[in-house]
TIGU-900225 format. One record per residue (C-alpha): x, y, z. Coordinates in steps of 0.2 Angstrom, whole numbers, plus 5000, padded with zeros to 4 digits. Layout:
<pts>
XYZ/...
</pts>
This chain:
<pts>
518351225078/516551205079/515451315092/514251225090/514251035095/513850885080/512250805080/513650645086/514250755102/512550775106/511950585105/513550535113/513050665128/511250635130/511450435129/513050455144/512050555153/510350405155/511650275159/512250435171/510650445179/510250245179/511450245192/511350415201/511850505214/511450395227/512250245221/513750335219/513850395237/513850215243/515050185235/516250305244/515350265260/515850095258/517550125253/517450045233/517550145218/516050135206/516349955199/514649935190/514550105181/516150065178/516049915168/514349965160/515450115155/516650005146/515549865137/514750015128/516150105124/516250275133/517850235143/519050225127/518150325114/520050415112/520750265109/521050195091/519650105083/520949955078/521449915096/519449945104/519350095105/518150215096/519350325087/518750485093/519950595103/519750675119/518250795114/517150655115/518050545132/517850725139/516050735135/515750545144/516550615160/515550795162/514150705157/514350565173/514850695183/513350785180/512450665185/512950645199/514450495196/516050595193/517150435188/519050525194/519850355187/519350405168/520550575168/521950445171/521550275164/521050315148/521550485147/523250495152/523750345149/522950285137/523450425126/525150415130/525250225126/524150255111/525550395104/527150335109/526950135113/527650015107/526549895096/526749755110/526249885124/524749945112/524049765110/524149725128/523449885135/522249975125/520849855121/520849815138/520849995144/519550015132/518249915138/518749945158/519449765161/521049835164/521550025173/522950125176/523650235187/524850375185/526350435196/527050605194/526850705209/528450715223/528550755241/529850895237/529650915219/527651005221/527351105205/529251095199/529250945186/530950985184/531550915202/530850765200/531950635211/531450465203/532750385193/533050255183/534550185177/534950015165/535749855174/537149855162/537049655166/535349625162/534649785152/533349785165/532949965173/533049995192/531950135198/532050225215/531250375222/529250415230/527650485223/526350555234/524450585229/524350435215/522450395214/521850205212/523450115214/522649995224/521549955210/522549975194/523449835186/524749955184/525350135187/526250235173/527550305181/528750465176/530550445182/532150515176/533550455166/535250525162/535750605145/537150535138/537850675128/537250805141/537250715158/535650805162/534250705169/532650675157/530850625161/530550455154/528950355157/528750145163/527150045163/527449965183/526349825186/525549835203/526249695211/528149705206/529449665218/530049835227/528349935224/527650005238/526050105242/525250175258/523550245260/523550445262/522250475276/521050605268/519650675274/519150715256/517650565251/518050485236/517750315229/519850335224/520950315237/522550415238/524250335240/526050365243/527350275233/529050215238/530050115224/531650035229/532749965216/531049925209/531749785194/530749795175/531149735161/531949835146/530149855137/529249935153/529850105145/528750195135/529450285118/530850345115/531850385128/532650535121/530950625119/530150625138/529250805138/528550765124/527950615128/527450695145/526450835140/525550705128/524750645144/524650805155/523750905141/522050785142/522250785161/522150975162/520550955149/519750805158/519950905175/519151045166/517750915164/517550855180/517451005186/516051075177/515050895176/515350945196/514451115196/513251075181/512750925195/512751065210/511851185199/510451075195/509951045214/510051215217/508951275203/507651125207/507651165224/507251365221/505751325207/505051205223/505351295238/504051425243/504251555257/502851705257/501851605246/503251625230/504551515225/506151575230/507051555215/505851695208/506751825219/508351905211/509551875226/509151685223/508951675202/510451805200/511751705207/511151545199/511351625183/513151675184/513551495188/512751445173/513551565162/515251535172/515051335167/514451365149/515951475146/517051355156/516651225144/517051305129/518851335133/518851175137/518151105119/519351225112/520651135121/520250965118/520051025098/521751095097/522250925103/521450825095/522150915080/523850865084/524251075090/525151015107/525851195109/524151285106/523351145118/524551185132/523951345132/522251315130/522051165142/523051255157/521551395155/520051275151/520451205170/520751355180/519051435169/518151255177/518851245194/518351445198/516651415189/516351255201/516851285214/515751455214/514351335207/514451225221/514551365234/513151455227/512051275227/512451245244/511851425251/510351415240/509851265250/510251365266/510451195279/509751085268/511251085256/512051015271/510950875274/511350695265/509750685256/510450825242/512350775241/513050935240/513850945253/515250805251/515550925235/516251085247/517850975247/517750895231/517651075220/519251135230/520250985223/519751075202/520751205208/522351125216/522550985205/523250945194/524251115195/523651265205/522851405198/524351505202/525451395193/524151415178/524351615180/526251605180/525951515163/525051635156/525851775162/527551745155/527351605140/525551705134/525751875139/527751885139/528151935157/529451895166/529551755178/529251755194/530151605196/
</pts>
């Protein structure tokens, strides 16, 4: 694995970060304000390409892996335009399509999710399952008429549904030989008979709004299932490795955004005729979240490396640590930013503040830090478990 980045990682960065900065931070809050996810950089994000560099070249994309989509995302969020749709449209599932599809669902769904004409959502997350994966309620089972599948059960906390043209959805099936119950994967189109949303009221600001799902008997067709339906963790972990590593990169894209505020801020403000940022108490602090963020982001290249090199096991390990390394260094980034600013990193005119809220989210999602530690603690380090 490289330290440092190719002379192409470092073009891709610097041309996502001017179309980045085109837009800003500004235009990005109002689009939260008025309640619409960032359409334009969106689409200007696809017609050049950056949304489905990970995707195979022969359906669109630009046959790179997730080293380079997770170097468009830090770079947008660094500038201010955290797009939170790219960690699941493209990454999530467009990888898991892109792996385990069948040709027919690759030729309907990549080129589109490529280019940003088309999104999707993902549904995982229970009301009573949390963290466990393993009590997943949401079945499915064949119509032994039809061969259709029939799934039942709720998701909470699915980003965008309103706006995707479908949600990738993880439910359960039976084993015949075992009788146990197996994650399995369906493409849902958003309008299906039986699929339900609701709008979770957050006080969190973000252009993605959250929803609950309720399916009921909800009717697809024999080909909505994706791969094999004897290898679900597999399939599963193909998708919740890059969420983990383009987490990790919203996160530091977040405080690398934070950061830069803050250090502008102290080189201009002057109390006692000297900046303040020349006063160790100020600079000191600044520093740590730099080297926090820069030391964030190389977990998380190691992560998306491993991955890309086809080592899932070494990427478990890697992406889990790459997002808890990302969440802690935000949200110290963004805490330290705001008190640099004093009641100015309150105020609108800076947009931090809206951030206080946003940071948290690195460190409870996708999985807890905790649930990160217990990982490391007993399949890295050979504890016991705690659980």
């Amino acid at each position: 694995m490289p330290v440092i980045e190719s002379e192409e990682h470092k073009a891709l960065r610097a041309a996502v970060s001017a179309l980045g900065h085109k837009y800003g931070r500004a235009y990005f809050t109002r689009t939260v304000e008025e309640g619409r996810p960032a359409t334009e950089l969106w689409a200007e994000a696809g017609k050049l390409g950056y949304l489905g560099v990970n995707l195979p070249e022969v359906y669109g994309g630009g046959g790179g892996g997730i080293s380079e989509l997770s170097i468009v995302l830090e770079e947008l969020g660094a500038a201010g335009c955290p797009l939170l749709l790219m960690v699941v449209s493209p990454a999530i599932c467009g990888t898991v399509i892109a792996r385990f599809g069948s040709e027919e669902q690759k030729r309907d769904w990549l080129p589109a999710l490529a280019d940003g004409t088309r999104t999707m959502a993902f549904g995982i997350t229970e009301p009573d399952a949390g963290s466990n994966s393993h009590r997943i309620t949401t079945t499915a089972r064949r119509d032994p008429a039809t061969g259709d599948w029939l799934l039942t059960g709720r998701k909470v906390f699915v980003s965008g549904v309103d706006i995707a043209d479908a949600t990738l959805i993880v439910g359960r099936t039976e084993d015949t030989r075992t009788g146990r119950l197996k994650p399995c994967l369906f493409i849902v189109p958003r309008d299906t008979p039986g699929f339900q949303r609701h709008q979770i009221d957050m006080e969190l600001s973000a252009a993605e709004k959250q929803f609950e799902l309720v399916l009921d008997d909800v009717r697809l067709p024999a080909d909505a299932l994706v791969g094999d339906e004897d290898a679900g963790l597999l399939q599963l972990f193909a998708g919740l490795n890059p969420e983990r590593i383009m987490t990790a990169a919203f996160a530091i894209g977040m405080g690398r955004f934070a950061l830069s505020r803050a250090v502008e801020y102290a080189r201009d403000r002057t109390v006692w005729k000297a900046p303040i940022g020349s006063h160790q108490a100020i600079a000191h602090p600044l520093a740590q979240a730099h080297i926090d963020l820069e030391l964030a982001r190389l977990m998380m290249q190691k992560a998306a490396h491993l991955y890309d090199a086809g080592d899932d096991i070494g990427a478990g390990e890697a992406a889990n640590m790459a997002k808890y390394a990302a969440a802690e260094a935000c949200v110290k980034a963004v805490d330290q930013a705001v008190h640099t600013l004093g009641g100015n990193g309150l105020t609108r005119e800076f947009g931090l503040a809206s951030l206080i809220t946003a940071a948290r989210v690195s460190r409870i999602a996708p999985v807890s830090r905790e649930m990160i530690l217990n990982y490391v603690s007993h399949q890295t380090l050979g504890l016991p478990k705690s659980y």
